[in-house]
C-alpha positions in Angstrom: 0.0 0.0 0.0 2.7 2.2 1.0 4.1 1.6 -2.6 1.1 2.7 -4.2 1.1 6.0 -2.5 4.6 6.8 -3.3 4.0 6.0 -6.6 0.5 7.9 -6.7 2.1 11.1 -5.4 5.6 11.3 -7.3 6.1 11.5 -10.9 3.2 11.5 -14.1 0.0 11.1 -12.0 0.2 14.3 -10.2 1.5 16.2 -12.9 -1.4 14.7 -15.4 -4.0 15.8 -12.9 -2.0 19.4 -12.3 -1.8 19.7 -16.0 -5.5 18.7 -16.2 -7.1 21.6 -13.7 -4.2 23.8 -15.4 -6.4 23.6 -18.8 -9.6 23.4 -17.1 -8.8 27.1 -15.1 -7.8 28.3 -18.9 -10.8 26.9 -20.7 -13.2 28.2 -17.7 -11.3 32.0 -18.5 -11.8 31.6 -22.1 -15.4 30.4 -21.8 -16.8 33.2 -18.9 -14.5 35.8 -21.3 -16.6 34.7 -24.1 -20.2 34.8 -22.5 -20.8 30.9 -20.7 -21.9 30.7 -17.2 -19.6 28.1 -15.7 -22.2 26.2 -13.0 -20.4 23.4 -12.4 -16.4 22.2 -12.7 -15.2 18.1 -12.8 -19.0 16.3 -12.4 -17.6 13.0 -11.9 -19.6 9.8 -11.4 -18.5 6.2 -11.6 -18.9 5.8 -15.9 -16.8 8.9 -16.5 -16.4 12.9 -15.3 -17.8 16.2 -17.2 -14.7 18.5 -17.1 -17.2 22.1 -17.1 -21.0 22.2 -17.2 -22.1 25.7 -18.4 -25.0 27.6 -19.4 -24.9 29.2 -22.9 -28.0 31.4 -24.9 -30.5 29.1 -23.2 -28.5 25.6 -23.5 -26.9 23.5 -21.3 -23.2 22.5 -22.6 -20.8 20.3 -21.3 -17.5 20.7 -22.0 -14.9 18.5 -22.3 -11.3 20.4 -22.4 -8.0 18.5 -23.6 -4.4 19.7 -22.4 -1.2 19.7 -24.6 2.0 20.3 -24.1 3.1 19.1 -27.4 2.7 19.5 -31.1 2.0 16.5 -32.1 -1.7 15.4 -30.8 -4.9 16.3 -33.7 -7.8 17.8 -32.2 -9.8 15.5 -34.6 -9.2 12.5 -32.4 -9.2 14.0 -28.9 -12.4 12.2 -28.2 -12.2 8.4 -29.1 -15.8 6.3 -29.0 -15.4 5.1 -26.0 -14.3 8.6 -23.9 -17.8 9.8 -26.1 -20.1 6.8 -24.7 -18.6 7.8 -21.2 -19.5 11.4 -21.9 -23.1 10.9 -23.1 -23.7 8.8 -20.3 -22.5 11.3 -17.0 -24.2 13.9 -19.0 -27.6 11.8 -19.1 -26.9 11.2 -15.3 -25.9 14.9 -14.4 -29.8 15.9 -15.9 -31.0 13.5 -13.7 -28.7 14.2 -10.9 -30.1 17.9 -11.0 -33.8 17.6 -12.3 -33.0 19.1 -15.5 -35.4 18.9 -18.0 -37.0 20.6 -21.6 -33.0 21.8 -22.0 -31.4 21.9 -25.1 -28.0 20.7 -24.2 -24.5 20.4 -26.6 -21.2 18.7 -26.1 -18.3 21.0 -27.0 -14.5 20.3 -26.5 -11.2 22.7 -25.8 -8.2 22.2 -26.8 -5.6 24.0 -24.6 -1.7 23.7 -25.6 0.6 25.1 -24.1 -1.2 27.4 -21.5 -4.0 29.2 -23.7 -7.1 28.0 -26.1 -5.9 26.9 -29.2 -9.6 25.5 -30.3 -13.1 25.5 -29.3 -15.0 23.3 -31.1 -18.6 24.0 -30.2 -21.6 21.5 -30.7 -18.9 17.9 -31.5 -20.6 14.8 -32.5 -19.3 11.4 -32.0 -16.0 10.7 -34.2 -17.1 7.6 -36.5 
């Protein structure tokens, strides 16, 4: 056990969940700057986690934000099928979760590299 916690608080865990809220703090910025009303940050439940939930014009959108800090990863395939089922499905259980219903809702993703929005891809569908 004591191994496990060493290992769980040294090295590329840590710094994939610093990096993580990193790009999560610049894609909430970007997304208040640009008019969104963030209402809730990392809705997590045991089939997957909503990075931001945010109210936009009358929808509800849930955002999924990617961090880079290289060159070489496409924003086409940020979002396999399988992260998209897990998606759908905490976002189904986040309107029951809060009674929301009657809500046109949309799935967007941010990219963030290197510290600031490179793309905001508004309204994604699933990647066939």
């Amino acid at each position: 056990m004591v191994h496990l916690l060493q290992n769980f608080n040294s090295g590329g865990y840590m710094k994939h969940i610093i990096k993580g809220r990193d790009g999560e703090d610049v894609a909430v910025a970007f997304l208040e700057k640009a008019g969104y009303r963030v209402v809730e940050r990392n809705f997590r439940r045991n089939v997957g986690e909503i990075d931001i939930v945010c109210r936009y014009k009358g929808l509800l959108v849930f955002v999924e934000v990617k961090t880079y800090e290289t060159d070489f990863m496409d924003a086409r395939y940020a979002i396999n099928q399988k992260k998209w089922r897990h998606l759908w499905r905490t976002a189904q259980l986040y309107l029951v979760a809060n009674g929301v219903r009657d809500t046109q809702c949309r799935f967007d993703l941010i990219i963030v590299r290197f510290g600031a929005v490179e793309m905001h891809l508004d309204d994604i569908r699933p990647y066939n």
